[in-house]
C-alpha positions as CSV (number, residue, x, y, z in Angstrom):
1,X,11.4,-2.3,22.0
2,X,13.1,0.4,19.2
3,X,16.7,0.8,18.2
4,X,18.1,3.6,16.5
5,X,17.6,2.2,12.8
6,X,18.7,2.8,9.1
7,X,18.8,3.2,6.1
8,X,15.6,1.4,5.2
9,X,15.5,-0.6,2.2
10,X,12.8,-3.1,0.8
11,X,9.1,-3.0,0.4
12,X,6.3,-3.2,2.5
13,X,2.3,-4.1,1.3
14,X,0.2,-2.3,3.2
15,X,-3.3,-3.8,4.5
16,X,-6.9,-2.6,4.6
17,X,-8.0,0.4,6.6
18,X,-8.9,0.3,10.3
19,X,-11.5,3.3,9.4
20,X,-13.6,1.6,6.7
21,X,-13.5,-2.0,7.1
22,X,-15.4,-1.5,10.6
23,X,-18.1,0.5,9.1
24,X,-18.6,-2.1,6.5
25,X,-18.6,-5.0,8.7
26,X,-21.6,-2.6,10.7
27,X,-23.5,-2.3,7.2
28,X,-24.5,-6.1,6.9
29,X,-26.7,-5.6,9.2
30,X,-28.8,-4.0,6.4
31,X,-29.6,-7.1,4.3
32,X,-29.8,-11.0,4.8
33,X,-27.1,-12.8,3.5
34,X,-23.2,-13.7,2.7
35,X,-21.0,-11.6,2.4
36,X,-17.0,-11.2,1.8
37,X,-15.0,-8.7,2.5
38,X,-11.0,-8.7,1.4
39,X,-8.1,-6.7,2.6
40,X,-9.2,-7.2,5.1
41,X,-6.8,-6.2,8.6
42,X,-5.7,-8.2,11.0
43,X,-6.1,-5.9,13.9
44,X,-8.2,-6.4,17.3
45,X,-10.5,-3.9,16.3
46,X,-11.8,-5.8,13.9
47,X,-12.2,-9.0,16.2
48,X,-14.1,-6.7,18.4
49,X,-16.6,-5.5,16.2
50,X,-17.1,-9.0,15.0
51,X,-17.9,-10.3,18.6
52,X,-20.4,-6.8,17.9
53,X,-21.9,-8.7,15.2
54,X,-21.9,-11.8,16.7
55,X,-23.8,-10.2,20.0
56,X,-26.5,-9.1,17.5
57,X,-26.9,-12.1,15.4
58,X,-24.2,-12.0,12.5
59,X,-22.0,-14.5,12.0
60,X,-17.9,-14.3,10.9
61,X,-15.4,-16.2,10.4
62,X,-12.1,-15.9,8.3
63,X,-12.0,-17.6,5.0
64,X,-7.6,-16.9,4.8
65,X,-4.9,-14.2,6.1
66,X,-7.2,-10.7,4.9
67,X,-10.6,-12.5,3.6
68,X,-13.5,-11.9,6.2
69,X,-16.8,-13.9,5.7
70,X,-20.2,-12.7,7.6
71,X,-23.5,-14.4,7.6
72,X,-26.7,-12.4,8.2
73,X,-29.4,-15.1,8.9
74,X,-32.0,-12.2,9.5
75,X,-32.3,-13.3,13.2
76,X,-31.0,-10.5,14.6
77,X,-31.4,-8.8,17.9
78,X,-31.3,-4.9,17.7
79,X,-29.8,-4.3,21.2
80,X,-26.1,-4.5,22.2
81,X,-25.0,-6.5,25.5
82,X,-22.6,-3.9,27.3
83,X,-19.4,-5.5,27.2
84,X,-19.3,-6.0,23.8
85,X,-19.6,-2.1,23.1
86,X,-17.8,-0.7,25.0
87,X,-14.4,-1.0,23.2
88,X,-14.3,1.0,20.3
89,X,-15.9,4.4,18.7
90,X,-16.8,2.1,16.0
91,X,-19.4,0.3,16.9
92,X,-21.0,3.1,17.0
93,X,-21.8,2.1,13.7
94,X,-24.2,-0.4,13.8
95,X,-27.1,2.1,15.1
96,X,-27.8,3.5,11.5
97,X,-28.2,0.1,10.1
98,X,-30.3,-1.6,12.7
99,X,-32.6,1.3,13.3
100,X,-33.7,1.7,9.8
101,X,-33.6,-2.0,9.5
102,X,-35.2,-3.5,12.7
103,X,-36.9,-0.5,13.3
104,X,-35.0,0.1,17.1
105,X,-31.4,-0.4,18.2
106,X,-30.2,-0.3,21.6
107,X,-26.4,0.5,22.3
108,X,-24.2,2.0,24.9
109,X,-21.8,5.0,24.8
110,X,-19.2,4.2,22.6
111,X,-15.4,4.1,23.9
112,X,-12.3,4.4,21.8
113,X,-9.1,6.6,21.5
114,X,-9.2,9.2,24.7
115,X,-7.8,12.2,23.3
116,X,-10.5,14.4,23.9
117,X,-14.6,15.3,24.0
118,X,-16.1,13.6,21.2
119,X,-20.1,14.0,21.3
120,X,-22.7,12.2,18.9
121,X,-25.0,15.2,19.0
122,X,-24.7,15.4,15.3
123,X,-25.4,11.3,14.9
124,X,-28.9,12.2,17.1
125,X,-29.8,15.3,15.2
126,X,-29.6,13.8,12.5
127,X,-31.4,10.3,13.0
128,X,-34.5,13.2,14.6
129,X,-34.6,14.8,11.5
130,X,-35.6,11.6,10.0
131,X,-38.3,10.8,12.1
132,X,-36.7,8.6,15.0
133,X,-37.1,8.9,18.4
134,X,-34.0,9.1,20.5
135,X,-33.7,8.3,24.2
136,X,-30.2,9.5,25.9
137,X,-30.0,7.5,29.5
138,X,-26.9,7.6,31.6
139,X,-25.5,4.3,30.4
140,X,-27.2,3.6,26.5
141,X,-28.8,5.2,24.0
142,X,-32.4,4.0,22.5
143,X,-34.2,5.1,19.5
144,X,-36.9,3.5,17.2
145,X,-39.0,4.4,14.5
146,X,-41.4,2.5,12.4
147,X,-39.8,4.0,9.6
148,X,-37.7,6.4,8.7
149,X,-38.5,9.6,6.2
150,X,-36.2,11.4,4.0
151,X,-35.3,15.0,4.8
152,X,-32.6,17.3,4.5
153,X,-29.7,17.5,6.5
154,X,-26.8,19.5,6.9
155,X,-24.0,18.4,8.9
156,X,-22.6,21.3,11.3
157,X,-19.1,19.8,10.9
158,X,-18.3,17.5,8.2
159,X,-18.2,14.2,10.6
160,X,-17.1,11.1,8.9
161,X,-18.9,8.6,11.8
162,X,-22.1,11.1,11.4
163,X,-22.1,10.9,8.0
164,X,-21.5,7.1,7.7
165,X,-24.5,6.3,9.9
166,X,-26.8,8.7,8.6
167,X,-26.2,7.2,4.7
168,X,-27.0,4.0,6.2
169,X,-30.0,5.1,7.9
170,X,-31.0,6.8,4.8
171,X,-30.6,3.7,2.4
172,X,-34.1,2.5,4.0
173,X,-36.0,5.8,4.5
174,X,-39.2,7.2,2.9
175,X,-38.4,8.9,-0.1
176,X,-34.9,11.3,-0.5
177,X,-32.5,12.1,1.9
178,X,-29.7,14.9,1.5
179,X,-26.6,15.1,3.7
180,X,-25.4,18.4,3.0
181,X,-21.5,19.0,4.5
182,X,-21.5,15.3,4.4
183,X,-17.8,14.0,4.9
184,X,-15.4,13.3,2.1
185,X,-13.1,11.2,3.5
186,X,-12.0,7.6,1.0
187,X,-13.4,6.0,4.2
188,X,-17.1,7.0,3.5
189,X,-16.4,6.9,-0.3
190,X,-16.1,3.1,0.5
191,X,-19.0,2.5,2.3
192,X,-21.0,4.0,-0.4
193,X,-19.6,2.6,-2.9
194,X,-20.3,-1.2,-0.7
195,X,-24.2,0.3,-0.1
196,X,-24.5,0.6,-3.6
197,X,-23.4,-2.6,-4.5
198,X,-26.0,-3.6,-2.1
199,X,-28.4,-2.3,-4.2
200,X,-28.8,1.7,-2.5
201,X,-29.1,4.5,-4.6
202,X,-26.7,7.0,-3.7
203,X,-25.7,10.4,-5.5
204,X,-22.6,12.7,-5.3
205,X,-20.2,9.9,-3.4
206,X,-16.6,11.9,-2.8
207,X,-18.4,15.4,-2.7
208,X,-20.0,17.0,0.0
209,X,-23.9,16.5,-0.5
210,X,-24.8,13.3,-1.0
211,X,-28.6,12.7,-2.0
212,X,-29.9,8.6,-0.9
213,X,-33.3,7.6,-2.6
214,X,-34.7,5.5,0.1
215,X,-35.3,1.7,-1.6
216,X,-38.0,-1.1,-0.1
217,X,-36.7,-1.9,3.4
218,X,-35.1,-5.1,3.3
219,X,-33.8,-5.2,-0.7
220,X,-30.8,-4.9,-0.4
221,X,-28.4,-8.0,-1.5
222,X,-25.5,-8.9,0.4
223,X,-21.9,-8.5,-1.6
224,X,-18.4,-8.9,-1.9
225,X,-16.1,-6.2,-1.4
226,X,-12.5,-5.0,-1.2
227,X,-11.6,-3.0,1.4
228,X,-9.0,0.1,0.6
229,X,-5.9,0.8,1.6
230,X,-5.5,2.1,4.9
231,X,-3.9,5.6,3.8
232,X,-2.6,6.0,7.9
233,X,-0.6,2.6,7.8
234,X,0.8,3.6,4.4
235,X,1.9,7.3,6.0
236,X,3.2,5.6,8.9
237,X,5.7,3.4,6.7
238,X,6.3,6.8,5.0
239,X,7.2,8.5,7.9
240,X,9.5,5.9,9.2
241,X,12.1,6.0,6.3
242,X,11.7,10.0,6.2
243,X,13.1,9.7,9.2
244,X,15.6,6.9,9.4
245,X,16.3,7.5,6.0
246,X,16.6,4.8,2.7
247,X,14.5,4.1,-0.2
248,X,11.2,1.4,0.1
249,X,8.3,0.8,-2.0
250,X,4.6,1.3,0.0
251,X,2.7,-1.2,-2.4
252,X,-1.4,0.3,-2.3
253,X,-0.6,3.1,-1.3
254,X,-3.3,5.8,-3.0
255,X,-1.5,8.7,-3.5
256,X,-4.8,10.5,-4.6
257,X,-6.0,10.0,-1.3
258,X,-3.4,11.5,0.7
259,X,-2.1,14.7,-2.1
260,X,-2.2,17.0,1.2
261,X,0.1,15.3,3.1
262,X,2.3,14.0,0.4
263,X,2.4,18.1,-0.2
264,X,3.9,18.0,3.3
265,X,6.6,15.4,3.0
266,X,8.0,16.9,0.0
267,X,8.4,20.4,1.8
268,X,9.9,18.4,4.5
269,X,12.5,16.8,1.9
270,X,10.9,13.5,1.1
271,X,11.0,12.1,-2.4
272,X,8.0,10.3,-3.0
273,X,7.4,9.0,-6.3
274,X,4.1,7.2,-7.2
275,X,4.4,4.0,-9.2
276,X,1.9,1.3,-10.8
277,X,1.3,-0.6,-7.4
278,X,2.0,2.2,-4.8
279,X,4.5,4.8,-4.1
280,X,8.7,4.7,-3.6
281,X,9.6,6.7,-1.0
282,X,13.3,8.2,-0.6
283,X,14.7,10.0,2.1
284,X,19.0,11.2,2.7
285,X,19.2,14.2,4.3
286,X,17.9,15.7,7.4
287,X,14.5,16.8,7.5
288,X,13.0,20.7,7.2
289,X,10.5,22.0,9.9
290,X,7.0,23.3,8.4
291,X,4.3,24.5,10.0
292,X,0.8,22.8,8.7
293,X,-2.9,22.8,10.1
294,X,-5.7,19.7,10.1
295,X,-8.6,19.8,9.1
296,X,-11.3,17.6,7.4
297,X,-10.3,15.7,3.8
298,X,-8.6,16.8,1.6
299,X,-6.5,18.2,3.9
300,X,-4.3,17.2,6.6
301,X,-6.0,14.8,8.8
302,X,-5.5,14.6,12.9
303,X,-4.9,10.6,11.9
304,X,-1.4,12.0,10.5
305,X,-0.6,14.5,13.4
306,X,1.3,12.8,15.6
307,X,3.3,11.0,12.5
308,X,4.3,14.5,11.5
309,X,5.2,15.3,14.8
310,X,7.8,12.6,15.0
311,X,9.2,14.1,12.0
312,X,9.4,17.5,13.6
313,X,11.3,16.3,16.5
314,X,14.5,15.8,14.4
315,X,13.9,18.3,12.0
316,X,16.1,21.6,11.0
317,X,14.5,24.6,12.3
318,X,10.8,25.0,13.7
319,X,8.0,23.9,12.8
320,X,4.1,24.3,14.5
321,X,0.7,22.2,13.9
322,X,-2.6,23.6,14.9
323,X,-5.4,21.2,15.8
324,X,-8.3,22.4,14.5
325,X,-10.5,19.1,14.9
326,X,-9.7,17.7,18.5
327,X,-8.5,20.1,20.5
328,X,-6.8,17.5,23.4
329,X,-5.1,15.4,20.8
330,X,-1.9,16.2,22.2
331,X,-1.7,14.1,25.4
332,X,0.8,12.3,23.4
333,X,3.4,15.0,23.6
334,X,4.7,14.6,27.0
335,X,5.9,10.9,25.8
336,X,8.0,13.0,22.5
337,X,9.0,14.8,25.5
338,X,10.5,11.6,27.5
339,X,12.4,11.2,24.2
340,X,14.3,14.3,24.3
341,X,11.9,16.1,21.7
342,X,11.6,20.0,22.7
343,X,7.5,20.9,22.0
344,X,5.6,23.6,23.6
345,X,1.7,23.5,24.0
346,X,-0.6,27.3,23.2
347,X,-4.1,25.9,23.5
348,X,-4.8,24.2,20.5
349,X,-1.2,24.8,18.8
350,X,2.0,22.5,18.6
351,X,5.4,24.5,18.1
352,X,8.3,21.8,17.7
353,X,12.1,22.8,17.9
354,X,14.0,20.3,15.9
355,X,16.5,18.2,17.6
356,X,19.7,16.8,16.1
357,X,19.1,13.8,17.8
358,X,16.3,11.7,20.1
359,X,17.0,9.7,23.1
360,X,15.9,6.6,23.8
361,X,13.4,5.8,26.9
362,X,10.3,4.5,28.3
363,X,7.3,5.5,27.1
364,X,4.1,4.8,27.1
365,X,0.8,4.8,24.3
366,X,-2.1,6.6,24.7
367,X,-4.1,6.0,21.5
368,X,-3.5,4.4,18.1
369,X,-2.2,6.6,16.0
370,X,0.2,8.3,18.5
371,X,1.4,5.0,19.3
372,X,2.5,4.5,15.7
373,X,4.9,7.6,15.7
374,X,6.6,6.6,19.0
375,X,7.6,3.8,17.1
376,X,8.5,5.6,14.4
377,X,10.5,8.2,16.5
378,X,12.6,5.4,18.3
379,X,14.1,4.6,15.0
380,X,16.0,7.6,15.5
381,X,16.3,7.8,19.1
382,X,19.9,6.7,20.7
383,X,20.2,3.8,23.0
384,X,16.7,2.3,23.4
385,X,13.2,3.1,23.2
386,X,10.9,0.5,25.5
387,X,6.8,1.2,24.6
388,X,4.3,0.1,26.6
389,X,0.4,-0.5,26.3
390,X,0.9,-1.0,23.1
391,X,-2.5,-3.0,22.6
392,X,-3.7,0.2,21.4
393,X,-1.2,0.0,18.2
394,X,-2.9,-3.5,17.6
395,X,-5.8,-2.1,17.2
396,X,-5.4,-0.4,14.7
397,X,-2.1,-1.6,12.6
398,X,-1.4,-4.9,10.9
399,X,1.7,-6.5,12.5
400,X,3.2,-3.2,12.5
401,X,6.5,-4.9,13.7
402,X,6.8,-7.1,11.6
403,X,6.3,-4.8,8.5
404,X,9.2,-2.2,10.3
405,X,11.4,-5.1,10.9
406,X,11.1,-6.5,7.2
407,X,12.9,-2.6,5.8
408,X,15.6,-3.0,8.4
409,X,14.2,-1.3,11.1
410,X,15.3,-2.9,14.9
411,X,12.0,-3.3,16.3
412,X,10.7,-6.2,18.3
413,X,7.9,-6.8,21.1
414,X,9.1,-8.5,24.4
């Protein structure tokens, strides 16, 4: 439940991100051992994917608040059980690492966010080109291969989960492999940068090719690793004094990691200052539309969207987005609607009529991110705002409440 707040004041730490700590929970699968992972978030996502693990063979357990231990024995059974996959696009993840590993991996569609067609043609394509053998039933997905050979592959879109499983398929293969229009995103950067302290060899990490000299299947080393920043918790605090207006501190936020959208909040009238452990974000007057696009890092991405939606809504003037990634990621919009907001849909095109003021009502979450931004929107909304299913917010944010609540905001679960 959301009440009209404001001014926000204080300072807020933000955790690790929902988008890289999965992926490297998926990559010790790759070597025997114990590792640790910090900053670790305290989100159900990440208990999911450890009952993933724990279906396969990998142990976890928490060592304090944001320190995650895992234990790979080596006994590990390549194949998923159903109802432990199918929760979350992530887990996803684990077929790189247990097909160039274990030589097979068994899994079943992947769920996640609905907010539109999603395929894995590019994770298959890819794996082919390497030499496995993939079998696409109705309800799982099968491949094996001895062992895996280096080629060259280039991405037809610059898919981060494409890109994350085919580096960690590649870690093992025969000789080099090159991932050409690889994704850039600080999500992959981490995962490479884990692999590598696992012992892989991997070239151009934070460009667009990366090259992966194939090492002696199974030396790797397990590690300890922190997990970065999660740059969409840290935009979502953001957005939430840009619109209720005050002055807080985001400690670890990375402002090299988000320059494009930091580009937008200034045009939209936010101060945003970096400092030695984050950013200090200040925000008085009332918001300016802009118009603004997504697309794969650097620039804007879709994670943000519906964020910068809810500062549209009260916005002076008009202001458009154009989805250029996932075309249905705007079922959200009929709940800005329910709020008072004034948006009209053209395909794959946003245009959003600023509002003085929202109005509070019941709503309801469809996915993660857009679940984040209702939040944020009911600090500005009159009367009340009640959310429901909001189990898709714990997923992916780390007592978001709590963190609101702490810089003033009136926000509470019942």
């Amino acid at each position: 439940m959301v009440r009209r707040s404001g001014p926000l004041s204080g300072s807020v730490n933000v955790p690790g991100a929902k988008n890289s700590v999965l992926k490297l929970m998926a990559a010790t699968l790759l070597a025997e051992g114990e590792y640790v992972l910090t900053n670790v978030p305290a989100i159900t996502d990440v208990q999911k994917m450890s009952e993933t693990l724990n279906a396969l063979g990998v142990t976890t357990d928490w060592l304090g608040p944001h320190e995650l231990h895992l234990t790979n024995t080596g006994n590990i059974t390549p194949e998923v059980p159903f109802e432990k996959f199918d929760k979350m696009r992530a887990s996803l993840n684990v077929l790189g690492p247990l097909l160039t590993h274990y030589g097979s991996a068994r899994i079943n569609w992947p769920g996640g966010d609905d907010f539109g067609d999603r395929p894995i043609n590019l994770h298959v394509e890819g794996l082919q080109r390497m030499g496995a053998t993939v079998d696409e039933g109705l309800l799982d997905i099968y491949a094996h291969a001895e062992q895996l050979k280096g080629t060259t592959i280039e991405l037809e879109i610059p898919s981060v989960g494409a890109t994350e499983n085919l580096v960690t398929a590649a870690v093992y293969a025969k000789g080099v492999t090159v991932i050409d229009n690889a994704a850039r995103e600080p999500e992959v950067q981490d995962l490479c940068n884990m692999l590598v302290a696992m012992g892989a060899d991997i070239e151009g990490i934070g460009t667009s090719r990366l090259v992966v000299h194939g090492v002696k299947k199974g030396s790797l080393r397990s590690t300890r690793h922190a997990v970065i920043v999660d740059r969409v918790q840290a935009a979502t605090y953001m957005a939430a004094v840009a619109v209720a207006g005050g002055d807080i501190m985001v400690r670890g936020a990375r402002t090299e990691h988000m320059e494009e959208l930091l580009n937008c909040y200034a045009r939209m009238g936010v101060a945003v200052t970096p400092q030695r452990d984050g950013v200090r974000v200040t925000s008085h007057e009332r918001l300016r539309a802009i118009d603004f696009i997504t697309e794969p890092y650097p620039g804007i991405a879709t994670d943000y969207k519906p964020l910068l939606v809810a500062m549209l809504c009260i916005s002076r003037g008009e202001g458009s987005v154009t989805e250029t990634l996932f075309p249905g990621r705007f079922k959200y919009i009929e709940e800005f609607r329910r709020l008072g907001a004034s948006i009209a849909i053209y395909g794959n095109k946003a245009t959003v009529r600023g509002v003085y003021e929202l109005i509070g009502s019941e709503v309801k979450v469809p996915d993660i991110r857009a679940g984040a931004a209702l939040v944020v929107a009911g600090l500005v909304a009159s009367g009340e705002t009640t959310i429901s299913d909001i189990f898709h917010i714990d997923r992916g944010y780390d007592d978001l409440v709590g963190r609101l609540s702490a810089l003033g905001a009136d926000v509470r679960r019942v």
